[in-house]
C-alpha positions in Angstrom: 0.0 0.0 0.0 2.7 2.7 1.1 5.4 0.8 -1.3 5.6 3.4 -4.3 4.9 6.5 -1.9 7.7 5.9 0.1 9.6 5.4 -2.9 8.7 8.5 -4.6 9.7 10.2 -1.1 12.5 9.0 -1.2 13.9 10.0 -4.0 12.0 13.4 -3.5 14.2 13.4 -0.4 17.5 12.7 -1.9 17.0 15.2 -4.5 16.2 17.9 -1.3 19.0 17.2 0.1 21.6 17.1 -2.6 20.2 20.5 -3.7 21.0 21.9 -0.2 24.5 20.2 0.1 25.7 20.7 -3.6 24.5 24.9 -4.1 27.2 25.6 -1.4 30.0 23.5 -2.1 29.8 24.8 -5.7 30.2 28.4 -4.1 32.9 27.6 -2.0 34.6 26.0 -5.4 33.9 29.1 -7.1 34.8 31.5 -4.6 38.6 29.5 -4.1 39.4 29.7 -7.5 38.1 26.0 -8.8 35.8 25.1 -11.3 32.1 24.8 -9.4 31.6 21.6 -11.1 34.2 20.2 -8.4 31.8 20.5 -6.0 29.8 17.9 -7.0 32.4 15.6 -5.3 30.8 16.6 -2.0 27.7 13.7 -2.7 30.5 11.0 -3.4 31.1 9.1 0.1 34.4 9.2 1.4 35.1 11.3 -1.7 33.5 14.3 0.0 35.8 13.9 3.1 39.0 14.1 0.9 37.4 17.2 -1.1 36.8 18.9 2.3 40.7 18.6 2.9 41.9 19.2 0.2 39.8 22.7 0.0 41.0 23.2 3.5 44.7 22.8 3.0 45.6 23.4 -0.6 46.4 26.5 -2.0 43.7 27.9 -3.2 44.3 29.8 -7.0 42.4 32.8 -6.3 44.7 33.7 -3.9 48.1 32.8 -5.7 46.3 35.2 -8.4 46.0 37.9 -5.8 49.5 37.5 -4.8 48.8 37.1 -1.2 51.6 36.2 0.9 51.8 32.6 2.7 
């Protein structure tokens, strides 16, 4: 009876929530200097915890194109 309801939600859900994750890691990509497109990494599991430290501890480009010292 619920079978294809819950599956529909489900899916409804996924979508939510990808949405919500994916619209800021695509900013934060931009906004560092990557392609946004890179952020899509964030919905691969484990994938998304490498792609959080890498943001956090590479050099970003934008900055090497502002010249910012280390």
């Amino acid at each position: 009876m619920f079978g294809n309801t819950m599956w529909t939600g489900h899916w409804l859900w996924m979508l939510v929530f990808a949405i919500v994750v994916v619209i800021p890691a695509w900013r934060i990509c931009q906004r560092t200097g990557y392609p946004g497109w890179v952020g899509l990494l964030i919905l691969i599991p484990f994938v998304n915890l490498a792609f959080l430290y890498f943001i956090a501890f590479a050099d970003w480009p934008r900055e090497k194109d502002q010249g910012k010292p280390d």
